[in-house]
N, CA, C and O atoms as a DFTB+ gen file, in Angstrom:
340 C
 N C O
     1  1      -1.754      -5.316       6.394
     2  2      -1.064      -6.446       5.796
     3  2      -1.783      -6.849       4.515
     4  3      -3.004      -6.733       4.418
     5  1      -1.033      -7.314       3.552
     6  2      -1.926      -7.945       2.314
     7  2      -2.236      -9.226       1.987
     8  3      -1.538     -10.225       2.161
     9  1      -3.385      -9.144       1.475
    10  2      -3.832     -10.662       1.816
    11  2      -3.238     -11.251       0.356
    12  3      -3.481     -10.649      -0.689
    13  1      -2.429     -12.497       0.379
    14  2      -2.146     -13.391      -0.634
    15  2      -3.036     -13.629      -1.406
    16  3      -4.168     -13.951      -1.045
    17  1      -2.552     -13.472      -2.958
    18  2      -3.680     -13.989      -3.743
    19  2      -4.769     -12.884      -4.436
    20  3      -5.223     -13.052      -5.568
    21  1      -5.125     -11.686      -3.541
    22  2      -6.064     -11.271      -3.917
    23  2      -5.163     -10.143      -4.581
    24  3      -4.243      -9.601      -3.968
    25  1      -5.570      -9.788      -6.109
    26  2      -4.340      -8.946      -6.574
    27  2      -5.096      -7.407      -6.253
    28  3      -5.098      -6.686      -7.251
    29  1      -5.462      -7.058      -5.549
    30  2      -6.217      -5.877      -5.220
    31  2      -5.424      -5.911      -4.430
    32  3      -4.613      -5.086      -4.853
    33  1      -5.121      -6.213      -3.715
    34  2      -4.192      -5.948      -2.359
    35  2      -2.783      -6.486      -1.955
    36  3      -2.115      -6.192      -0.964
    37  1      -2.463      -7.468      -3.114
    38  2      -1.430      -7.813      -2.920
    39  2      -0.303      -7.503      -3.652
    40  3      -0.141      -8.412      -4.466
    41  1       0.519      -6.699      -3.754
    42  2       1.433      -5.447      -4.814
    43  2       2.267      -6.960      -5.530
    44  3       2.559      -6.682      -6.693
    45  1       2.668      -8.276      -5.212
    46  2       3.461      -8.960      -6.082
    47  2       2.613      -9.540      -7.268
    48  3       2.995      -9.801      -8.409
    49  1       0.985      -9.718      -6.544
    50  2       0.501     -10.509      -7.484
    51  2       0.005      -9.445      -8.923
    52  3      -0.107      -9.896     -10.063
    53  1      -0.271      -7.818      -8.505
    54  2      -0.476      -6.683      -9.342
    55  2       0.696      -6.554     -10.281
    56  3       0.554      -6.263     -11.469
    57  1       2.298      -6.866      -9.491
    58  2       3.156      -6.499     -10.455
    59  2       3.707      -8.183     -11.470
    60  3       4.710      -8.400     -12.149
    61  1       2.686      -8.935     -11.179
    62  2       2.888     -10.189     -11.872
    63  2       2.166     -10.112     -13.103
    64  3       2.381     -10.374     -14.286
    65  1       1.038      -9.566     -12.264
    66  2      -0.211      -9.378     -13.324
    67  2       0.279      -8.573     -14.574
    68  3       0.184      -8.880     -15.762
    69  1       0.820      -7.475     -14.002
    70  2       1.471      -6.148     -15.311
    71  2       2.290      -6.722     -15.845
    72  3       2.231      -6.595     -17.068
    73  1       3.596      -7.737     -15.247
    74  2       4.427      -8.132     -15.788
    75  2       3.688      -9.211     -17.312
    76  3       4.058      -9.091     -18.480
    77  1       2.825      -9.994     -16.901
    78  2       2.873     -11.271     -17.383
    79  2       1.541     -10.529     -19.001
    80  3       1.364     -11.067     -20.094
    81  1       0.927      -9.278     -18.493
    82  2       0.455      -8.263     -19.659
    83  2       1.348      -7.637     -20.411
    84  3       0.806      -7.342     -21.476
    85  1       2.877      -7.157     -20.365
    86  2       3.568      -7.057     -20.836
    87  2       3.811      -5.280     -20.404
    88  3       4.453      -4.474     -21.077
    89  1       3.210      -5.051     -19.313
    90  2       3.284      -3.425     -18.773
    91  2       4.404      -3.456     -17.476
    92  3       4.318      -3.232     -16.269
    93  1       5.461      -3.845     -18.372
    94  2       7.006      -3.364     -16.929
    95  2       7.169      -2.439     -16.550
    96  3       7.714      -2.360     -15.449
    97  1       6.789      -1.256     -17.251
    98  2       6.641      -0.280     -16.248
    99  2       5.923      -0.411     -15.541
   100  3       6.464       0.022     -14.523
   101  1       4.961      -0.735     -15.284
   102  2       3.665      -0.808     -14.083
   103  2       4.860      -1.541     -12.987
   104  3       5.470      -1.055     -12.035
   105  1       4.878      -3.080     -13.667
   106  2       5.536      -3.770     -12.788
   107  2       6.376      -3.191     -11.874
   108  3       6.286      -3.211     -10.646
   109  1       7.716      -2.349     -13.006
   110  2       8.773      -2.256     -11.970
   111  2       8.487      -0.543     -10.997
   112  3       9.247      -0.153     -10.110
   113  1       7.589       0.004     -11.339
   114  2       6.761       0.736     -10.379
   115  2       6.029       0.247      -9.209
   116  3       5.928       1.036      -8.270
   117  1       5.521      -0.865      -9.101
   118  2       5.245      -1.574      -8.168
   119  2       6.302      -2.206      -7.147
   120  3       6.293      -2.145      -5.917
   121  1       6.973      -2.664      -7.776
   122  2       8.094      -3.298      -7.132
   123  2       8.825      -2.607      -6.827
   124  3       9.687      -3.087      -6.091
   125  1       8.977      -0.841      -7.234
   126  2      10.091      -0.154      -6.121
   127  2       9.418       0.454      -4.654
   128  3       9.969       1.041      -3.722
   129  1       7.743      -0.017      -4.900
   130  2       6.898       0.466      -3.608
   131  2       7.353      -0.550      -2.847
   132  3       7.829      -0.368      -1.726
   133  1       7.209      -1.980      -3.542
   134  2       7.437      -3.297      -2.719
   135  2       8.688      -2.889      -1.797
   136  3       8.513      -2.682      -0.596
   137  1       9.825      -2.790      -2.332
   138  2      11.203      -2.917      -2.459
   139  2      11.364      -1.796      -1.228
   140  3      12.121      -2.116      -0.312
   141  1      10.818      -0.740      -1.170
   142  2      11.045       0.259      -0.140
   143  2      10.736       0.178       1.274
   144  3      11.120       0.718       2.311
   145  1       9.643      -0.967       0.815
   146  2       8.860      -1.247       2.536
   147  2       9.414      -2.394       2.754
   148  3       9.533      -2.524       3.973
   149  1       9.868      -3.416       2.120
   150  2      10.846      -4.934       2.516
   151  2      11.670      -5.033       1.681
   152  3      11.353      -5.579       0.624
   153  1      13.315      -4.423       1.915
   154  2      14.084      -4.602       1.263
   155  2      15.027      -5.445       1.082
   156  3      16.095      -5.349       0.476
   157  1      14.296      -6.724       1.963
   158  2      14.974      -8.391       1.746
   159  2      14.055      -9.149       1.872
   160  3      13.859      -9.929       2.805
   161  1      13.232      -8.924       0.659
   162  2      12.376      -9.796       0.497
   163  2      12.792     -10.512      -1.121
   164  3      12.505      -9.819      -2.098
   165  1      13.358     -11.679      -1.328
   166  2      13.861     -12.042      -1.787
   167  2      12.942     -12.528      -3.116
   168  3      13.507     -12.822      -4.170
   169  1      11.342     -12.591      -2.959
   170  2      10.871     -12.966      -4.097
   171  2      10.472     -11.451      -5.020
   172  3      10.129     -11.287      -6.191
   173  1      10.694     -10.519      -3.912
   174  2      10.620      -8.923      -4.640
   175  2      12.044      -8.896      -5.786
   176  3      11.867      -8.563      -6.958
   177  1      12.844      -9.124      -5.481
   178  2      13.989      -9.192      -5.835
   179  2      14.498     -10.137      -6.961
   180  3      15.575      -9.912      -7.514
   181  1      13.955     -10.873      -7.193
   182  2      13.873     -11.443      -8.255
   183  2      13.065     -11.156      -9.296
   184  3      13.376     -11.208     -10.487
   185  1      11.780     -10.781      -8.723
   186  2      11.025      -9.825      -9.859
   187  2      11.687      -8.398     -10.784
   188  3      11.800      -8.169     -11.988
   189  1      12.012      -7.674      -9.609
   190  2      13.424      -6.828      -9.795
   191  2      13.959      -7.253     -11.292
   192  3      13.659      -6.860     -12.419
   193  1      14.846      -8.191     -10.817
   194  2      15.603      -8.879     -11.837
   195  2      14.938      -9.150     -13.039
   196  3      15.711      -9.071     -13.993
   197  1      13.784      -9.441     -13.347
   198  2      12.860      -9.949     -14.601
   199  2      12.272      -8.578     -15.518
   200  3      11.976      -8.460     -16.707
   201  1      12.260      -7.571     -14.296
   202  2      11.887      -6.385     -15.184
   203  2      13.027      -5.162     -15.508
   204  3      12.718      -4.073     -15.991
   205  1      14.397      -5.569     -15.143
   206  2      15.374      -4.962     -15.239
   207  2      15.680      -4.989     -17.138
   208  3      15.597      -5.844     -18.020
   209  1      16.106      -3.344     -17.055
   210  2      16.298      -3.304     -18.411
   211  2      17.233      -3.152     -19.140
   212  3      17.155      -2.727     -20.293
   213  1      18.714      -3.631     -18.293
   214  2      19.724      -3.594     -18.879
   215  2      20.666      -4.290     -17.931
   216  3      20.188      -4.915     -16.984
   217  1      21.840      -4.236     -18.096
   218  2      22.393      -5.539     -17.396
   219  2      23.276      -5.241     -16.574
   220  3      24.029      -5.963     -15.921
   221  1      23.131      -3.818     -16.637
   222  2      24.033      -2.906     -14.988
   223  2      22.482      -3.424     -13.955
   224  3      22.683      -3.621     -12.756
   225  1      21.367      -3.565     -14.378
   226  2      20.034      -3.851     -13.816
   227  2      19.989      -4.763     -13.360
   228  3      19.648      -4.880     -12.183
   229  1      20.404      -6.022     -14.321
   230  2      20.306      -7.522     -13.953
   231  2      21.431      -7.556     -12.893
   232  3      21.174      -8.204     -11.878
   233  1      22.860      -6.846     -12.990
   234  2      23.776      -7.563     -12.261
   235  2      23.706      -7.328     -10.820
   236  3      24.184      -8.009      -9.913
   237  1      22.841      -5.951     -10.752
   238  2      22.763      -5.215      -9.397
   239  2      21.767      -6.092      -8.420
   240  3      22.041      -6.607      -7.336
   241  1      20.203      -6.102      -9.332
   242  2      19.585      -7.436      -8.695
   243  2      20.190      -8.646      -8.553
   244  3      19.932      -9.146      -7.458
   245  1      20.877      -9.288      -9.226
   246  2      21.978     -10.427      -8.679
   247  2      22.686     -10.651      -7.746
   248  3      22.816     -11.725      -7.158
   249  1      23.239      -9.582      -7.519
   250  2      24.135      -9.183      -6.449
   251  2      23.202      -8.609      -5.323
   252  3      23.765      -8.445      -4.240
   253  1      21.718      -8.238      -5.399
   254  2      21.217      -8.495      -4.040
   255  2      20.660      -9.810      -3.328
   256  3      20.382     -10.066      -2.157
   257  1      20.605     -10.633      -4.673
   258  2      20.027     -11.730      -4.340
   259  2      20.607     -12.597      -3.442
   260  3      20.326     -13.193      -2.402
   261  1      21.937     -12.385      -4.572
   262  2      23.288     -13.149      -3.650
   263  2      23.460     -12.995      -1.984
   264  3      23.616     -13.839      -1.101
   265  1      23.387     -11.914      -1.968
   266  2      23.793     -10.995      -0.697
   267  2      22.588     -11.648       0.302
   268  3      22.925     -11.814       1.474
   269  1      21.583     -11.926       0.025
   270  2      20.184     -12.161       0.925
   271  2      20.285     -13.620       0.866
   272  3      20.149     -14.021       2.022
   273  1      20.520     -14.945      -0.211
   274  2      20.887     -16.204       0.039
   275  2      22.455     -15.758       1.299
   276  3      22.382     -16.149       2.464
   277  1      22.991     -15.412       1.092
   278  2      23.643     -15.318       1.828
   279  2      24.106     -15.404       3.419
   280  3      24.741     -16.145       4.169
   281  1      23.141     -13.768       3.444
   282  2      22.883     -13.899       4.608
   283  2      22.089     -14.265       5.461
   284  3      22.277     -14.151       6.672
   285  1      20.972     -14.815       4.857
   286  2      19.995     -16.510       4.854
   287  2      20.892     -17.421       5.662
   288  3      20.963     -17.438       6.891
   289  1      21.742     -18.370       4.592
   290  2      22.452     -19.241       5.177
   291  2      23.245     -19.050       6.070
   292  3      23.426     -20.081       6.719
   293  1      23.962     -17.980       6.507
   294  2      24.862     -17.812       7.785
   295  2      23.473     -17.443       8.827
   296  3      23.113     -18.152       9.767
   297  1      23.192     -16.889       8.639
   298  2      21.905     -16.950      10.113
   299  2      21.246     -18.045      10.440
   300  3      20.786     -18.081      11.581
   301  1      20.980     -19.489       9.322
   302  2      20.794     -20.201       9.167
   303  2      21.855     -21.929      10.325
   304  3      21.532     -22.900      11.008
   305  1      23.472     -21.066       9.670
   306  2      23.980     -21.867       9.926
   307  2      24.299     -21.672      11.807
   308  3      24.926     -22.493      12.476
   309  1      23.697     -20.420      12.324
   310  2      23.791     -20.489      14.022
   311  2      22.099     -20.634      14.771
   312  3      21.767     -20.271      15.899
   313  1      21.399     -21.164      13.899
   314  2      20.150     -21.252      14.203
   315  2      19.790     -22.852      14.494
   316  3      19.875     -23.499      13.450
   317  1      19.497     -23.470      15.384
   318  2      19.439     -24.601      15.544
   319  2      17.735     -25.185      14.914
   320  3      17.790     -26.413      14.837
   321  1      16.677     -24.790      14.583
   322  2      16.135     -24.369      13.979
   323  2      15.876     -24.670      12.282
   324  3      15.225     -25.571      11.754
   325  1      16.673     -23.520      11.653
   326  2      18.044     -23.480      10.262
   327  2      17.845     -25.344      10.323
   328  3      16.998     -26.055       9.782
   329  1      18.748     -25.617      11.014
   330  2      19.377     -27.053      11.332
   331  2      18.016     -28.450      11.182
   332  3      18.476     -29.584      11.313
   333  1      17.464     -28.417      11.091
   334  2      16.530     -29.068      10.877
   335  2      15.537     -29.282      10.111
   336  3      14.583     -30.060      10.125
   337  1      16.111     -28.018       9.065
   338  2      15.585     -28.156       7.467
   339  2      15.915     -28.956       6.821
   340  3      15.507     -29.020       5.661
């Protein structure tokens, strides 16, 4: 498991790091390792979206995002649980 925070081990905070250096490739190399091992992980997925390089890119990450708020809130809405957020 990776420990939060420490960017040695933690692949979002490495592809933040590349991102925010201006190396998207690194980033979005990172994030298709991310993306392969949790593929509804919704803050992967937005990163996705930030290093996308064209807008068949952006719309596709959009449309997973969508898809994962989505199906968030309907699992949400039979969760009693959900209900007390």
């Amino acid at each position: 498991m990776f420990a939060p925070g420490n960017t040695e081990t933690d692949p979002l905070d490495a592809a933040a790091n590349a991102l925010k250096t201006g190396n998207v490739k690194k980033a979005r190399h990172i994030l298709r390792g991310v993306i392969a091992k949790d593929p509804v992980n919704v803050a992967v997925r937005e990163m996705v979206y930030q290093v996308s390089s064209n807008d068949n890119e952006r719309v596709f990450s959009l449309d997973h995002i969508l898809k994962l708020a989505l199906a968030i809130e309907l699992r949400c809405k039979n969760s009693p649980v959900c209900r007390q957020i």
